[in-house]
C-alpha positions in Angstrom: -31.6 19.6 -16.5 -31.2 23.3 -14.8 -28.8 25.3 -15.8 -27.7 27.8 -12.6 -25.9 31.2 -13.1 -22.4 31.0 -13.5 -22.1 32.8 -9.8 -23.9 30.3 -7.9 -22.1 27.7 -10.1 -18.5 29.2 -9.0 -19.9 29.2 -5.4 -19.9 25.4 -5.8 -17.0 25.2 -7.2 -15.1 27.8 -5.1 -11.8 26.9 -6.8 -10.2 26.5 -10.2 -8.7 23.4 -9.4 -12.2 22.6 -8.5 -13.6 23.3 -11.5 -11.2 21.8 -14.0 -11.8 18.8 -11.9 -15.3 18.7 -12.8 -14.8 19.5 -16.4 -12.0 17.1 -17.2 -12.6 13.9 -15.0 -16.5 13.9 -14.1 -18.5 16.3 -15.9 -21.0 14.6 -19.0 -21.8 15.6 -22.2 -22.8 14.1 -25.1 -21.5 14.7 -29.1 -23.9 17.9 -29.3 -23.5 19.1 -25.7 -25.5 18.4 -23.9 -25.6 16.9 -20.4 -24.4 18.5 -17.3 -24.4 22.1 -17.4 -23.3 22.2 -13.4 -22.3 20.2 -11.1 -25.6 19.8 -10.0 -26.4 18.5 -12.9 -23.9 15.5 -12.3 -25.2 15.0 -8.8 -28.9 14.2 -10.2 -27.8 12.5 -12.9 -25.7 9.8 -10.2 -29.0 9.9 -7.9 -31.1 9.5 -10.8 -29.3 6.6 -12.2 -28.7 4.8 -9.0 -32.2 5.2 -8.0 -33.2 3.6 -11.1 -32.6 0.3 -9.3 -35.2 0.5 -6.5 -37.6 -1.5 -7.3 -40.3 0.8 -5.0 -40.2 4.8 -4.2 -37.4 5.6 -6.6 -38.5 9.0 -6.7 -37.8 9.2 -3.1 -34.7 7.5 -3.2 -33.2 9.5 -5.6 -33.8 13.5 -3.5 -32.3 11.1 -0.9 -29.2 10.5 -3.3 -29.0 14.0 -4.1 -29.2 15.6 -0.8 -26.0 13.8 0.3 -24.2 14.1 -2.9 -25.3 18.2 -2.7 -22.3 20.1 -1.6 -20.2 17.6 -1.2 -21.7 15.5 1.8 -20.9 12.3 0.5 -18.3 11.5 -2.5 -18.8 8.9 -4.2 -15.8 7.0 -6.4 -14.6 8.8 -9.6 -16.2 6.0 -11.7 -19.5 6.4 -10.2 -19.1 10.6 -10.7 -18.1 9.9 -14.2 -20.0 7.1 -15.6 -23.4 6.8 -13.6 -26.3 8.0 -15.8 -24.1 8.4 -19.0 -24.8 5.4 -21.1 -21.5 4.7 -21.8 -20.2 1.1 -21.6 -18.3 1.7 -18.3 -17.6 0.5 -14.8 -18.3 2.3 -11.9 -16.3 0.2 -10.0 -12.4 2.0 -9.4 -10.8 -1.2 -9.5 -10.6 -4.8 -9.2 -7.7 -7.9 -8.0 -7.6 -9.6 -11.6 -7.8 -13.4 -11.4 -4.6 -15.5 -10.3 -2.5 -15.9 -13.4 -1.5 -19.0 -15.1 2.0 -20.2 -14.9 2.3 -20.5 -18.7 2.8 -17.9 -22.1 -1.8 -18.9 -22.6 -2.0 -18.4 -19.2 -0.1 -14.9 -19.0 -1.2 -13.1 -22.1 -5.0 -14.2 -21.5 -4.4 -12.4 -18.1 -3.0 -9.6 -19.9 -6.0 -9.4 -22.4 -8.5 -9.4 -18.9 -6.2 -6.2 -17.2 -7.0 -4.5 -21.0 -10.3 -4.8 -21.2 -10.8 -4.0 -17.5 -8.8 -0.7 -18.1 -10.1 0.1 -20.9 -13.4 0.6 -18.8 -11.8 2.5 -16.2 -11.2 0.0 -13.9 -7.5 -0.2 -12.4 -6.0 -3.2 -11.5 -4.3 -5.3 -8.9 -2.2 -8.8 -9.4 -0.5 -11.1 -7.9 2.5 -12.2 -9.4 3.6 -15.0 -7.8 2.2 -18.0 -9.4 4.8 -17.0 -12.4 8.2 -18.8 -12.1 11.6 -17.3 -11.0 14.1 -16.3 -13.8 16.2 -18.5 -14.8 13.8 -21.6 -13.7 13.4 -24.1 -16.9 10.4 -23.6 -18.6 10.0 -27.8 -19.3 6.8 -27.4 -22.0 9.2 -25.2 -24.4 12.7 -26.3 -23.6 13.4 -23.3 -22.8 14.4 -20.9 -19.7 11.4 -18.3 -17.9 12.6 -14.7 -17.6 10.8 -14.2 -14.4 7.6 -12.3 -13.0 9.2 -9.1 -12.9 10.0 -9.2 -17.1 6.0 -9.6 -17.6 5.7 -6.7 -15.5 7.1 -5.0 -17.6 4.1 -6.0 -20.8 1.8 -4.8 -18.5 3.4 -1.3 -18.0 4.0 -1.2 -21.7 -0.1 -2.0 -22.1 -1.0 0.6 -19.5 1.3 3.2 -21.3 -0.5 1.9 -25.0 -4.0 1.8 -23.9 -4.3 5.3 -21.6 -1.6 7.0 -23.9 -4.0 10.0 -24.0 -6.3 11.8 -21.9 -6.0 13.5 -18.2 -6.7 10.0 -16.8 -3.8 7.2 -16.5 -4.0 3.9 -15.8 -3.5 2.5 -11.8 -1.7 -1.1 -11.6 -0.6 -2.8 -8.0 1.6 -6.0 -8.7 2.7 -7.8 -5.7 4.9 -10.4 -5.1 5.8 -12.6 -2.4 8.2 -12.2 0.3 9.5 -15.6 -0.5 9.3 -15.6 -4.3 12.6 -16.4 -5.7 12.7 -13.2 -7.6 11.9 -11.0 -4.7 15.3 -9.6 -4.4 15.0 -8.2 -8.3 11.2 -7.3 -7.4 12.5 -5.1 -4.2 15.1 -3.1 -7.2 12.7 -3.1 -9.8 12.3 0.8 -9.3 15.4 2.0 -8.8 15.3 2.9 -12.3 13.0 5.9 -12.4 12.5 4.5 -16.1 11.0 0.7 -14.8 7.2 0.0 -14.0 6.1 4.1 -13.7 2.7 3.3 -14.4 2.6 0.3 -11.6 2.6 0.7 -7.4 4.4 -2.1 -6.4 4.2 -4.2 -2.6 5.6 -7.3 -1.2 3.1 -9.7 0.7 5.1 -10.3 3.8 4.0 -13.1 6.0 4.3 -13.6 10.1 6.7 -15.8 9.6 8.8 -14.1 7.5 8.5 -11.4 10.2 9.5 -14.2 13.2 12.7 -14.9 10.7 13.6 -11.3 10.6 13.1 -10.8 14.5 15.1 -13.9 14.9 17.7 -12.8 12.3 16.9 -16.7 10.9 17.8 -18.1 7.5 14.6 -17.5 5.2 14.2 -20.4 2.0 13.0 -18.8 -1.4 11.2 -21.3 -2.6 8.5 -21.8 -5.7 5.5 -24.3 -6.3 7.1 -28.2 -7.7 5.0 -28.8 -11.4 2.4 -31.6 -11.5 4.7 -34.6 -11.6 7.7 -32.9 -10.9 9.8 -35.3 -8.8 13.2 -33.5 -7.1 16.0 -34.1 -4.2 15.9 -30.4 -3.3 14.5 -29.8 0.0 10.8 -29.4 -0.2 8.6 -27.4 1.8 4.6 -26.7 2.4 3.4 -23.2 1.6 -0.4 -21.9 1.1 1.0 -20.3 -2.2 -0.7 -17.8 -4.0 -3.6 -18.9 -5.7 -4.5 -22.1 -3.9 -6.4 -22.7 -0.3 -4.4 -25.7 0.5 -0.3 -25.6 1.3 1.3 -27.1 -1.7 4.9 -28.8 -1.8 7.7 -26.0 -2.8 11.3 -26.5 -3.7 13.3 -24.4 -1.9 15.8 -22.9 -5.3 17.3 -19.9 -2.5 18.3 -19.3 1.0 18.9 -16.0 2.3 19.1 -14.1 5.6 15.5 -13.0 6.4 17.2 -9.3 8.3 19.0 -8.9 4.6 16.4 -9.2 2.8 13.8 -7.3 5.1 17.1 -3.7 5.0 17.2 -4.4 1.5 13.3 -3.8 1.0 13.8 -0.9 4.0 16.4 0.8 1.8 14.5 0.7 -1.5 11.5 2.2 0.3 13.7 4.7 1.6 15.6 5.8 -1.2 12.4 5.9 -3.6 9.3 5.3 -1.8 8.4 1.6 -3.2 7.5 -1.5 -2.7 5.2 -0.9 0.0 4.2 -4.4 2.1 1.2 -6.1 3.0 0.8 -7.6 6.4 -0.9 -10.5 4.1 -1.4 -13.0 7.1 -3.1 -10.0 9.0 -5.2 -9.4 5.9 -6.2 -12.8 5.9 -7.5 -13.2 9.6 -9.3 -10.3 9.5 -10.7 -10.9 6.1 -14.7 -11.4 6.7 -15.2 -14.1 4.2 -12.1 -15.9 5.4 -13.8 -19.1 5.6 -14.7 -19.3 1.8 -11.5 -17.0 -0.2 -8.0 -16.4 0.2 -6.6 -12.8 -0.4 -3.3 -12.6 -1.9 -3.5 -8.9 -3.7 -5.1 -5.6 -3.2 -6.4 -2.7 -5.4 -3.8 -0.4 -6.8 -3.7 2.0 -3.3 -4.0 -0.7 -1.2 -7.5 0.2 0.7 -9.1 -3.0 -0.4 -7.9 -6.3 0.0 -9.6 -8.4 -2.7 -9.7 -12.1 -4.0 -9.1 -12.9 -7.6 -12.0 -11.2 -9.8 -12.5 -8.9 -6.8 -13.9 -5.4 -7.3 -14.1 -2.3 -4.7 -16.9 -0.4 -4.5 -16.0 3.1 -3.3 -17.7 6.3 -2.0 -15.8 8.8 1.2 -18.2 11.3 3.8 -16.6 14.6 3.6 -16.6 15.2 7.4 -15.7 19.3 6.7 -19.5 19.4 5.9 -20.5 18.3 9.0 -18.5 20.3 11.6 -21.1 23.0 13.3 -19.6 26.2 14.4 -16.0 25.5 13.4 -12.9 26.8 15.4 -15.2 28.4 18.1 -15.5 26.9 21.9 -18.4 25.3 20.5 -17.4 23.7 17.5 -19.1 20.1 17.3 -19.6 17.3 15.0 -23.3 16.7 13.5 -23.5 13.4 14.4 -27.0 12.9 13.8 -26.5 14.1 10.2 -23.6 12.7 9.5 -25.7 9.3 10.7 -28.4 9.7 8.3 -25.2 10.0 5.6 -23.8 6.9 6.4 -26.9 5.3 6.0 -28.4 6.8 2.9 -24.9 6.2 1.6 -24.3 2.5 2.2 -27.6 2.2 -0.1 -26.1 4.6 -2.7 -22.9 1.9 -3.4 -25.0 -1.3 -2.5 -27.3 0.0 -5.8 -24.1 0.8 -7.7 -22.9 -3.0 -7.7 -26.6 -4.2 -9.4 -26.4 -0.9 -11.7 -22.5 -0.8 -13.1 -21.5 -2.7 -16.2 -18.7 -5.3 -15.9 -15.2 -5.9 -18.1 -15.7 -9.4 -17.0 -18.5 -12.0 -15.8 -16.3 -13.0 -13.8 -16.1 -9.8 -11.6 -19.9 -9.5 -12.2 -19.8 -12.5 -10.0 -17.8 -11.9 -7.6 -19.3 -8.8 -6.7 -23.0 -10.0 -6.5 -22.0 -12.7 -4.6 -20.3 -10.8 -1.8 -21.7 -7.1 -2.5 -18.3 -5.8 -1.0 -18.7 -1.9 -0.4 -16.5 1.0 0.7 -17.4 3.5 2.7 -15.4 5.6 3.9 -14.2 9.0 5.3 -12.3 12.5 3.6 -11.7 15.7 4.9 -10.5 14.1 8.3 -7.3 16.4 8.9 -9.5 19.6 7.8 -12.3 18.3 10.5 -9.8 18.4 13.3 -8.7 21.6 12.6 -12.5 23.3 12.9 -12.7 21.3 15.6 -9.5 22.7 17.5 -7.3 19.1 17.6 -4.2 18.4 16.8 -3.7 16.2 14.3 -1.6 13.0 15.8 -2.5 14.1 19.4 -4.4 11.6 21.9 -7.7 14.0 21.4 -7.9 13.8 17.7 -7.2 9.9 18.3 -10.2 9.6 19.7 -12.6 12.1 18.3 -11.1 10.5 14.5 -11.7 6.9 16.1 -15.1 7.8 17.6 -16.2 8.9 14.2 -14.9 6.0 12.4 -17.0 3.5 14.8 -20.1 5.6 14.0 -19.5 5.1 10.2 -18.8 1.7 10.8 -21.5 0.4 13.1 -24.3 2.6 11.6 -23.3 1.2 7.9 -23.4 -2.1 9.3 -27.1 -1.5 10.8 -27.9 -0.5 7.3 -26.8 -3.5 5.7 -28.9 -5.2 8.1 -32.0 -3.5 7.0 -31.5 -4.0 3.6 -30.5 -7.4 3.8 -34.1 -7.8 5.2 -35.6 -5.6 2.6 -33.5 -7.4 -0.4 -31.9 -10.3 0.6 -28.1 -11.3 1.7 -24.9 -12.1 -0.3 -25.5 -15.0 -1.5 -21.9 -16.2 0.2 -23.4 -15.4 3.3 -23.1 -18.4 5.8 -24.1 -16.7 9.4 -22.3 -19.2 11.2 -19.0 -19.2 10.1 -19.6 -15.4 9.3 -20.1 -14.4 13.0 -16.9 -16.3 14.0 -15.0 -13.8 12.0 -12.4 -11.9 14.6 -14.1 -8.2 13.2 -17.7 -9.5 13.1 -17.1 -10.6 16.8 -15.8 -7.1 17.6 -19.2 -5.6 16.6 -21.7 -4.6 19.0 -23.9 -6.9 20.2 -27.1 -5.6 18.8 -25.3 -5.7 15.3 -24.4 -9.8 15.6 -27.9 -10.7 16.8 -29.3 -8.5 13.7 -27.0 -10.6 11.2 -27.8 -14.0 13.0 -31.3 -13.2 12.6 -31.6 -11.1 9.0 -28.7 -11.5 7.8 -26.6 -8.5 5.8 -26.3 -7.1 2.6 -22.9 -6.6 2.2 -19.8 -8.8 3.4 -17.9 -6.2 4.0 -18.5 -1.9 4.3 -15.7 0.1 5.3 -12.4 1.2 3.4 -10.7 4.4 3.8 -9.3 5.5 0.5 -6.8 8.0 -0.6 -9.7 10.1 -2.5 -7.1 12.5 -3.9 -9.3 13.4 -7.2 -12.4 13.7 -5.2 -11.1 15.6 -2.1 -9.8 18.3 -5.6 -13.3 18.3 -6.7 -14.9 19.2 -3.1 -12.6 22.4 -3.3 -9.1 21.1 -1.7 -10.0 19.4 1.6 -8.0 17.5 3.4 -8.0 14.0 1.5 -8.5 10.9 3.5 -7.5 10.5 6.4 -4.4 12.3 5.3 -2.9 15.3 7.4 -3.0 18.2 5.3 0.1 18.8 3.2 0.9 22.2 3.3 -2.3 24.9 3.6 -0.7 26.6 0.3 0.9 24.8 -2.3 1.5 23.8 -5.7 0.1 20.8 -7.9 0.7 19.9 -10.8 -2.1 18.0 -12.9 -2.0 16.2 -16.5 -4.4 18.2 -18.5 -5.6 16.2 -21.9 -3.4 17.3 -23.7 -0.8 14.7 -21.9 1.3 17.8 -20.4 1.3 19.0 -16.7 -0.5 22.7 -15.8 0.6 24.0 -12.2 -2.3 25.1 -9.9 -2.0 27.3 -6.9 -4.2 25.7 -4.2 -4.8 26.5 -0.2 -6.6 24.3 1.9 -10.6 24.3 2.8 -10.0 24.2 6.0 -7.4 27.1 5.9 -9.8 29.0 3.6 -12.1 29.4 5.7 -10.4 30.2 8.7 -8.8 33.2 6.7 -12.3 34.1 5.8 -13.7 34.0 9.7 -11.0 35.1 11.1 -9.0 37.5 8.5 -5.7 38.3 9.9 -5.5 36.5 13.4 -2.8 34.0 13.3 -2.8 30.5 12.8 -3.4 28.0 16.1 -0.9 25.8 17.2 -3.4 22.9 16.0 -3.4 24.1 12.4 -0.3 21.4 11.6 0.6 20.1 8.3 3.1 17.6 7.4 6.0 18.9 8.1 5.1 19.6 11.8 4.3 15.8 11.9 6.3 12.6 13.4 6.0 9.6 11.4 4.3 7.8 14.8 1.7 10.4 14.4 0.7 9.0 11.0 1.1 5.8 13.1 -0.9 6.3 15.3 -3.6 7.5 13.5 -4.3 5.0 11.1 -4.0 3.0 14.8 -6.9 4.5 15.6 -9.5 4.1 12.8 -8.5 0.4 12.0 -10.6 -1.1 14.6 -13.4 -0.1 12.6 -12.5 -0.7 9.2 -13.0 -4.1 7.5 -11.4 -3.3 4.4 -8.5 -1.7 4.9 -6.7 2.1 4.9 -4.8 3.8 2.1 -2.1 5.6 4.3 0.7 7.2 3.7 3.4 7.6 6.3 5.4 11.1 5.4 9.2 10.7 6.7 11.4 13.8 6.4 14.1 13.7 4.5 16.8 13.7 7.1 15.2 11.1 9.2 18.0 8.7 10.1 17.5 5.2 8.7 17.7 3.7 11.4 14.8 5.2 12.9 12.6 4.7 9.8 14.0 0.5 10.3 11.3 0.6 13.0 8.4 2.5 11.3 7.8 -0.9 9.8 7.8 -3.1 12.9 5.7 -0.6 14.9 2.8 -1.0 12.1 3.3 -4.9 12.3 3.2 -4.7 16.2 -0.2 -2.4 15.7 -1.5 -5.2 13.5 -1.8 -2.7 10.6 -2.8 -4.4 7.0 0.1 -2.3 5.8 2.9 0.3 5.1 3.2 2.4 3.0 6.0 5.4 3.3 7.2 8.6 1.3 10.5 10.3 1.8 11.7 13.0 -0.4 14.0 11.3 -3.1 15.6 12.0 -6.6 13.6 8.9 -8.4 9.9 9.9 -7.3 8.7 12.8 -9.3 7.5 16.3 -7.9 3.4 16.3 -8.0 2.9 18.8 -5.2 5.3 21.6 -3.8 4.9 23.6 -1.2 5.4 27.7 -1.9 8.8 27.2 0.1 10.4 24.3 -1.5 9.3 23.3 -4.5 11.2 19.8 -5.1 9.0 18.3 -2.2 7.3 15.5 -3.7 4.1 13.4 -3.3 4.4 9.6 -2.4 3.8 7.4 -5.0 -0.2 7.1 -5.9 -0.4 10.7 -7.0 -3.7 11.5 -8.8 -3.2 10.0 -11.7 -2.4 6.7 -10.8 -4.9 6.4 -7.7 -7.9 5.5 -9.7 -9.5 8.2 -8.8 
């Protein structure tokens, strides 16, 4: 491999957050040192690798792979960065929806054992807790009494902890639980000690109905699956519970006000930033394999709804690289480049699934049988700057949205081509596959192209938080995130298990200071504290037409914001049809990751860096 000059190196990595980034998360070598001796030398090592799987022009394939990983283009998911090309028994998959766990002590340390071994190769991990029964239930095959999903929670926090105990990299866990799980009230608490679940993000899978109760300030039954042969005079309702495709016969054990519960999980989101809730019914519909899986959890920040055994596939187009003439009258996207990304890209992660190692057959499966990818956008907020919008105004509504559909369509074109080059999932049924509400959406070139070739992948878009990545491509914007302050403070575990402060300032900031010296800022260079929580709205609004995954979103809500207002953040994403909410507000529980040179107790929301995946 070449070896640059330490200038042109620094160049590349223009920061020093940048380039303990590199160092710590994504940069290889081996026992005697050898391996990447730039970050060039990790780019063709991932294009290398991933070429490896073309079966024809390789060679080509892989300066194809390098040219959009060069400079940060494309950013592919930490596990790819890290482990593609290395050897190392690894995934490059970020994370995966474990299986649906068994309602028994087997049943739950077996699921335990599969969460180990899937983090132990890198992989974080989302469950579903509700096939578990509610404390206090009997526990007939013992004699004795369950303690209740949130308890076991608790093993698995304590694993996470064990396992990933050292290193700059800890574990990411979503458990979520039902909105009418008999537990749910202890669920909705379970964080109000700062000292409970730290190394899990926790959401509530709320259901339309549950949402009609609350409108209609109804009753709302907690109820739980009956056993096999369990006979009862309780009333008894139908549910499609987690884990099964069919309703099956509950016993309602709890009745409740469906407006109490829904202020109670308002105020725990307000006062420490968790549980978050997924619009699960609105994950479902829109779900493209909806005829043949149900979705009942997601990956650990939420941008990819997933079946049990389920694993997301990740890579973000850093749109900064692709603004021409930024913050002049003539400051334009390169769509044709960014175009060719897409396409080139969607390749890149389709080769990743048929390349990457697997904790478990199981997910080996799953993932070759519906070749789920995400691709995805970063650098948004820092785009709209050079661009001269407003973040949150109509403009940058539909400039972001306009981009989004070109990512979208253009990745689903590629599918198409390689589905006739390599084949389809093998899950694929056209028919039922075209009925689906997004495939309908699609142009109408893009359904005639699947009903005739087929498509490679079943689904292709997600938007992910790409914190760690958005570090490494010298601070942009990450996501679809508005920029959080254009000079701050973060704080980052080093290896050593202890925290190191680093002073950054935003790419897109940089550079304006380096055009334009000592002219003032624009009124469009806003951060998050110039920002309305409907802007956040609003925006993630926009881009969800054309994502068939889902967003990883954070809606920022000042301190002061009255709680009444923030009551109706929650109902306006619902009314949007949003797969989601997530929200942060400044509170005493959540830890500080970044501050802002004015106030340094302002804190991050709750999938900092560490616990994103990366």
């Amino acid at each position: 491999m070449s070896t640059p000059s330490s200038t042109h190196q620094q160049n590349i990595l223009a920061t020093a957050i940048s380039r303990h980034i590199w160092e710590t998360k994504y940069r290889y070598l081996d026992d005697e040192g050898n391996g990447d001796q730039s970050i060039e030398d990790t780019w063709m090592r991932v294009a290398h690798a991933l070429a490896g799987v073309e079966i024809q022009d390789s060679a080509t394939w892989q300066q194809r792979f390098f040219d959009i990983l060069r400079d940060f283009r494309f950013l592919p998911g930490g596990r790819i960065l890290a482990g593609a090309g290395t050897g190392k028994q690894v995934t490059l998959f970020n994370c995966f929806v474990m299986g649906t766990i068994e309602d028994s002590l087997d049943g739950i340390f077996d699921a335990l054992k599969q969460g180990a071994l899937t983090m132990q190769q890198g992989g974080g991990i989302g469950y579903d807790f509700s096939s578990l029964r509610p404390a206090g239930l009997p526990a007939h095959h013992v004699g004795g009494i369950a303690s209740g999903p949130v308890s076991f929670m608790r093993i698995w926090d304590s694993m996470c902890a064990t396992l990933l105990s050292t290193g700059a990299r800890r574990g990411a866990m979503m458990a979520c639980l039902r909105c009418d799980h008999p537990d749910i009230e202890t669920f909705v608490d379970a964080k109000r000690d700062a000292r409970e679940l730290r190394h899990f993000n926790l959401s509530i899978l709320v259901t339309d109905d549950f949402m009609r109760a609350v409108h209609e300030d109804d009753d709302w039954p907690l109820v739980f699956p009956l056993a096999a042969g369990e006979f009862t005079g309780d009333t008894v309702v139908m549910r499609q519970w987690s884990g099964q495709r069919q309703e099956v016969a509950c016993r309602v054990l709890k009745t409740i006000k469906a407006r109490s519960l829904w202020d109670r999980i308002m105020r725990a989101t307000y006062d420490y930033a968790e549980p978050g809730v997924l619009f699960i019914d609105i994950i479902n519909r829109r779900n493209n394999l909806g005829y043949c899986e149900v979705i009942s959890a997601t990956n650990p920040c939420g941008e990819i709804p997933l079946p049990p055994y389920g694993a997301c596939d990740l890579g973000s187009i850093n749109l900064g690289q692709f603004i021409k003439q930024p913050f002049s009258k003539n400051a334009h996207l390169d769509n044709e480049a960014l175009i060719e990304t897409v396409r080139i890209a969607t390749r890149l992660l389709d080769n990743v699934i048929d390349l990457s190692l697997f904790p478990l057959p199981a997910q080996q499966t799953r993932a070759q049988q519906t070749r789920r990818i995400g691709l995805g956008i970063t650098g948004l907020a820092d785009a709209l700057i050079m661009l001269g919008h407003r973040y949150g105004d109509p403009q940058s509504l539909k400039q972001a949205g306009n981009i989004m559909r070109d990512v979208c369509h253009n990745a689903y074109r590629s599918s198409i081509d390689l589905a006739k080059e390599k084949g389809a999932f093998p899950l694929l049924d056209k028919t039922k596959y075209l009925k689906q509400p997004f495939i309908q959406s699609l142009p109408e070139d893009i359904r005639q192209g699947i009903a005739q070739h087929g498509i490679r992948n079943s689904h292709l878009t997600a938007i992910a938080p790409a914190g760690t990545i958005s570090l490494l491509a010298n601070n942009i914007s990450s996501g679809v995130e508005p920029v959080f302050s254009f000079q701050h403070h973060r704080k980052i575990l080093e290896a050593n298990g202890e925290y190191r402060s680093y002073s950054l300032e935003d790419a897109a900031w940089r550079l304006w200071q380096a055009q334009q010296r000592e002219a003032p800022l624009p009124e469009h260079f806003v951060d998050i504290t110039t920002l309305s929580p409907e802007d956040h709205i609003n925006m993630e609004a926009a881009l969800l037409p054309y994502v068939d995954n889902a967003i990883s979103k954070t809606i920022n809500v000042p301190r002061d914001y009255p709680f009444e207002k923030f009551l109706s953040l929650y109902q306006i994403a619902y009314d949007k049809k949003l797969k989601g909410c997530t929200t942060f507000r400044e509170n005493p529980v959540t830890g500080a990751i970044l501050t802002t040179n004015a106030n340094p107790e302002t804190a991050s929301h709750c999938c900092n860096i560490e616990r994103e995946a990366d």
